[in-house]
C-alpha atoms as one frame of an Amber mdcrd trajectory, in Angstrom:
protein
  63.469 110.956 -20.517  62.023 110.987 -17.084  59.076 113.567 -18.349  58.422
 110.928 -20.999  57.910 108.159 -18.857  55.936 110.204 -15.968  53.432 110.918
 -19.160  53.145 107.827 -20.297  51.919 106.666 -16.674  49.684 108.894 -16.700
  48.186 108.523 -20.115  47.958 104.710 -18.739  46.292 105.508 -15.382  43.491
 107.532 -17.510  42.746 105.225 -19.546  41.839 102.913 -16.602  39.857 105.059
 -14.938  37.498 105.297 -17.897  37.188 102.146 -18.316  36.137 101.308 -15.146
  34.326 104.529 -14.734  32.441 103.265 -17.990  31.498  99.819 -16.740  28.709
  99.430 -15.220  28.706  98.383 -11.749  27.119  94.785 -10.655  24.036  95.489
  -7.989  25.509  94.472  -3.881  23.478  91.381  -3.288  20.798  91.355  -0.853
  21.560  89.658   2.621  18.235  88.349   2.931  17.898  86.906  -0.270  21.244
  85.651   0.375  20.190  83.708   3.478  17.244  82.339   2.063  18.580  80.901
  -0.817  21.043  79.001   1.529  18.308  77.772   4.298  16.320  76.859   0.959
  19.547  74.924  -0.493  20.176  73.489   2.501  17.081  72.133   3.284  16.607
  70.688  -0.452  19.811  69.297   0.053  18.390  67.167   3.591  15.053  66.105
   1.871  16.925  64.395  -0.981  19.092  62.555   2.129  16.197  61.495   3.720
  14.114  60.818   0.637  17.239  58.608  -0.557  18.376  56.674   3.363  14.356
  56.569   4.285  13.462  52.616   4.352  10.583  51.520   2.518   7.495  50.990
   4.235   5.363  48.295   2.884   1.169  48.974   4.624   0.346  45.927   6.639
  -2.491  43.311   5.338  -5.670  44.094   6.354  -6.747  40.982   8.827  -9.577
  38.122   7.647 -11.333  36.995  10.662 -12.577  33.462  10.389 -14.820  31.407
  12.280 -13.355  28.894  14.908 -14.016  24.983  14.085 -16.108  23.367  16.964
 -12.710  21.364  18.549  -9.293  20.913  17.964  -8.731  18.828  14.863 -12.593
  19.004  13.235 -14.014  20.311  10.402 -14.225  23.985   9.437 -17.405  25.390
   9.246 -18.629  26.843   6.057 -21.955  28.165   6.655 -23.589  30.754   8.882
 -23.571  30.760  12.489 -26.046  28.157  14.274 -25.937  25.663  10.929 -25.222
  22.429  11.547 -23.688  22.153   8.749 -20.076  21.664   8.329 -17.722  21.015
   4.819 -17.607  18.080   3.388 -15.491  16.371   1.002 -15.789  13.702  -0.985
 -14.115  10.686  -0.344 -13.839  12.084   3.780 -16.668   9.489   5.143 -15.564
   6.345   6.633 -18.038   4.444   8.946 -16.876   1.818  11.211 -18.817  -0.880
  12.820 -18.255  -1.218  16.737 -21.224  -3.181  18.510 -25.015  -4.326  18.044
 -26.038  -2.582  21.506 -29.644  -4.224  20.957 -31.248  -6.915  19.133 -27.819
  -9.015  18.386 -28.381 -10.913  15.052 -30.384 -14.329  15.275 -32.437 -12.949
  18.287 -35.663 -14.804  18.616 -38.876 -12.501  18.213 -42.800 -13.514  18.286
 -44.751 -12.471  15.564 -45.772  -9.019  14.921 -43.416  -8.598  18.080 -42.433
  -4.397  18.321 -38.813  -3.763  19.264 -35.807  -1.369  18.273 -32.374  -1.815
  16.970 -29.346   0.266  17.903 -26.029   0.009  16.453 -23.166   1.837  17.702
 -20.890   2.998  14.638 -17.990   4.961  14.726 -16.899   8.142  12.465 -13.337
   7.037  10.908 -13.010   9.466   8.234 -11.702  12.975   8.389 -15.494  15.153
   7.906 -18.186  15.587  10.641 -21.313  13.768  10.308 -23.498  16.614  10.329
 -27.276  17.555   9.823 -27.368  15.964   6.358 -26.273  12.535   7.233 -28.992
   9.473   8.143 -29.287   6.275   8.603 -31.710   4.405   5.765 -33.426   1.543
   4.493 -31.504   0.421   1.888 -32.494  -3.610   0.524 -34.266  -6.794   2.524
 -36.847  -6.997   5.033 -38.289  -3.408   5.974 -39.203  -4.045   9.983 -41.921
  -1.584   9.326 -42.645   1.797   7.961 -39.730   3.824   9.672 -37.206   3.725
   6.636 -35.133   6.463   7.421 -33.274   8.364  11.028 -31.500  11.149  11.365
 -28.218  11.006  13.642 -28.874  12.421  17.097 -26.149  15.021  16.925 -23.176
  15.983  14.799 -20.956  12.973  15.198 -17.518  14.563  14.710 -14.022  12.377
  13.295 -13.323   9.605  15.595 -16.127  10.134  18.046 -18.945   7.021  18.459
 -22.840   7.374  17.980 -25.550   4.981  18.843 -28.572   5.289  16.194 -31.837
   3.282  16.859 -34.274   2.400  14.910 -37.749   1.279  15.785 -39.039  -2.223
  13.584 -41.703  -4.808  13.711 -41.617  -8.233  13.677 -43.322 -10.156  10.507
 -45.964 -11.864  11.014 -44.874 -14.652   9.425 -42.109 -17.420  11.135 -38.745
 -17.459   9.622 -35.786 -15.953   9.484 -35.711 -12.036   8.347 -32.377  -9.560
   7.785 -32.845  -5.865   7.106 -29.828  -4.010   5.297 -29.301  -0.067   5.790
 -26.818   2.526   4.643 -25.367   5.996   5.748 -26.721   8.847   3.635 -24.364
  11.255   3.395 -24.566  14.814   1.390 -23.607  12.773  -2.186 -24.388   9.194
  -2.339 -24.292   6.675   0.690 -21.781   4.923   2.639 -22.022   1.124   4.348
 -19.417   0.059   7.056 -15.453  -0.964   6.707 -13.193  -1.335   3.917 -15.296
  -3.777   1.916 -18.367  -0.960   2.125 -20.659  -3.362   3.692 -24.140  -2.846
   4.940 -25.119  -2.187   8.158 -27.519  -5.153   8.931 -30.196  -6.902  11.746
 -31.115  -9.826  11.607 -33.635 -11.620  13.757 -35.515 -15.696  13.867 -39.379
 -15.105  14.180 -40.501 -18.076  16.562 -44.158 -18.920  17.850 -41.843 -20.301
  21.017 -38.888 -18.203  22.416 -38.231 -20.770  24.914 -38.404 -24.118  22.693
 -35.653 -21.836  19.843 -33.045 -20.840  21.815 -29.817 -21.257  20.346 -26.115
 -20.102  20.148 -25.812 -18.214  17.102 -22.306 -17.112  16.785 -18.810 -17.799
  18.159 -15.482 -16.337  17.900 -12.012 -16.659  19.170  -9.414 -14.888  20.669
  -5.537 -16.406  21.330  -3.106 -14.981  23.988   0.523 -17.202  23.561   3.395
 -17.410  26.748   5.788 -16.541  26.119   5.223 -14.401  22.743   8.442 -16.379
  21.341  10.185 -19.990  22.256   9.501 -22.846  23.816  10.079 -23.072  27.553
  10.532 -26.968  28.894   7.744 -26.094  31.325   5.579 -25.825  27.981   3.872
 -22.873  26.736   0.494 -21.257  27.330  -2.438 -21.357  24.853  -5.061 -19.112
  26.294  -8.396 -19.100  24.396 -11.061 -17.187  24.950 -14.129 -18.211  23.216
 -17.089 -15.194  22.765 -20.717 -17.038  22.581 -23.556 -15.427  21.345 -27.203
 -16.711  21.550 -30.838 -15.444  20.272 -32.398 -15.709  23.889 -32.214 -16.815
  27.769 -31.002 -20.253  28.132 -28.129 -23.186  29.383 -25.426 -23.510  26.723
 -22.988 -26.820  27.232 -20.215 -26.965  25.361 -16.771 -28.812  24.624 -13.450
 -28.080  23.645 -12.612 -30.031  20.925  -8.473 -29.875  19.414  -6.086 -31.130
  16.976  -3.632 -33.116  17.807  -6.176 -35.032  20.406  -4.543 -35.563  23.463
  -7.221 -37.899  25.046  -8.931 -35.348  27.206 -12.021 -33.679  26.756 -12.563
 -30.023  28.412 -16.325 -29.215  28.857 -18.261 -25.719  30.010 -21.841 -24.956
  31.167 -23.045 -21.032  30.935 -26.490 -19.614  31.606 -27.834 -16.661  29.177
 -30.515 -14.546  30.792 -31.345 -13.386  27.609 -29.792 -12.867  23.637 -26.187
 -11.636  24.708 -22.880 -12.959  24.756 -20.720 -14.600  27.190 -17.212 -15.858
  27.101 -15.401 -18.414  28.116 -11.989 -19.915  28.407  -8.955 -22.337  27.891
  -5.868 -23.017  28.583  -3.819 -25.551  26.196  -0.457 -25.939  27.942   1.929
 -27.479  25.153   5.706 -28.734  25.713   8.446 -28.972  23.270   8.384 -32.420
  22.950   9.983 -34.162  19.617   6.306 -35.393  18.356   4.509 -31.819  19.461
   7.052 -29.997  17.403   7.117 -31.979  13.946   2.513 -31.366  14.752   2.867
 -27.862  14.414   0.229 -27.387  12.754  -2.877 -26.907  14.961  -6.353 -26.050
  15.336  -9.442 -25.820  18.096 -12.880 -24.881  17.593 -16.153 -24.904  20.129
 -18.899 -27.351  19.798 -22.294 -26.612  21.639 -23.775 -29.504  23.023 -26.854
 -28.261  23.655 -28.885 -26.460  22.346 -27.506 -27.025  19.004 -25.918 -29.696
  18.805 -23.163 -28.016  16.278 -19.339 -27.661  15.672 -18.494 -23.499  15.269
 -15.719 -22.646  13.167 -12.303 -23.342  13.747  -9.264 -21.566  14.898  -5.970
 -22.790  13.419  -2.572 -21.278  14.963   0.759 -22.810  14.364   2.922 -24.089
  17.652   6.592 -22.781  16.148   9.766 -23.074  18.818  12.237 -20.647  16.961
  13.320 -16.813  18.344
């Protein structure tokens, strides 16, 4: 029994041996190989990391340089350097009127007489008044053959320019006006809200000293206190601005309504056509009959030269907070 199994062992243990004799044997791996494949592994493995964590990196904008406007709150230039030319927009001129610096209106001239007219006007819109702007003839008497002037520099938004023009008397006695515009880049543009011309007007006279007259007055009203009525009364203060066409005495009155019985008169010398002013003070107290004549008015009447009652001034004497 025991020789049996012993020969079946070995018939067993043969039969391995060529079997595994028989199969062939798998090649030992190369070390170097080996090692590469793992550096290569592990550095395909890091690349993906980084390629995957990596932010993204957007390129930066490639900076526009553009030119700086000529101050703080002007308009852009759009053309070359050294133009004097600057962007404008339709709808961006508005002209104000500020003074007649010469030659206010009604001044007396002699025939043929040679003289020049500056107003002072004042840029109100939101564009510069640039190269392409002028000042032209636009309808009435011509003053001569200059019909149009160009601005004496770029007038920029809210700054003041005085343009002059040089004119000639007619010939002929009478009174003359001459009416002129702003040309701007499309179109033309007169003064204010109501688009007015921009006008001179002047009285040709063989005399100067036999004409003089006062050709305009206006008002201005300061009250005290703003509000109430204080027993002491409250202040009126007018101030009267007279204009005349040439050098001269001016007497004048104060004339008022309700009439209190006193008359208020002036004298002023003019060395020439320019205005003056002059002033009044109507104290008023809150008396039963002053209060239901609330209602009031005051004007200035020019003795002499003219001999005339200027507009009136109505303001209304009112006692409540």
């Amino acid at each position: 029994m025991k020789q049996n199994l012993k020969y079946a062992i070995n018939v067993v243990l043969l039969a391995v041996f060529i079997l595994v004799a028989c199969t062939p044997a798998e090649p030992t791996p190369d070390a170097s190989a080996i090692a590469t494949s793992a550096v290569q592994t592990v550095e395909a493995r890091y690349t993906e990391q980084a390629l995957l964590s990596a932010p993204t990196i957007t390129p930066e904008p490639t900076a526009t340089l553009t030119e700086p406007t000529p101050e703080a709150g002007q308009a852009t230039s759009t053309t070359p350097a050294g133009s004097t030319n600057y962007e404008f927009v339709p709808g961006c001129v508005f002209v104000t009127f500020v003074a007649d610096i010469t030659i206010p209106d009604g001044q007396l001239v002699t025939p043929g007489q040679a003289f020049t007219k500056t107003w002072r006007l004042r840029n109100t819109g939101s564009c510069a008044w640039d190269s392409r702007f002028s000042l032209i003839y636009f309808t009435g008497e011509k003053f001569g053959d200059v019909l149009s002037v160009p601005l004496p520099r770029v007038v920029y938004p809210g700054q003041d320019v005085d343009i002059s023009v040089p004119m000639i008397a007619p010939s002929e006695l009478g009174t003359y006006t001459s009416e002129w515009r702003l040309k701007v880049p499309v179109g033309t543009a007169g003064v204010g809200q109501a688009d007015a011309n921009i006008t001179t007007q002047i009285q040709v006279v063989k005399d100067i000293g036999d004409s003089v007259r006062v050709t305009k007055v206006t008002y201005q009203l300061v009250r005290e206190p703003a509000k109430g009525c204080p027993a002491e009364g409250t202040r009126f203060t007018f101030t009267a601005y007279l204009t005349t066409n040439g050098p001269g005495e001016v007497i004048y009155r104060w004339d008022r309504t309700p009439f209190d019985g006193i008359r208020e008169w002036g004298k002023v010398k003019f060395d020439g056509p320019e205005t003056k002013t002059v002033q009044w003070v109507w104290l008023i107290k809150p008396t039963q009959d002053q209060i239901n004549n609330k209602y009031r008015w005051m004007q200035i009447f020019v003795e002499e030269p003219n001999n005339e009652a200027f507009n009136k001034f109505y303001f209304e004497f009112d006692c409540s907070e």
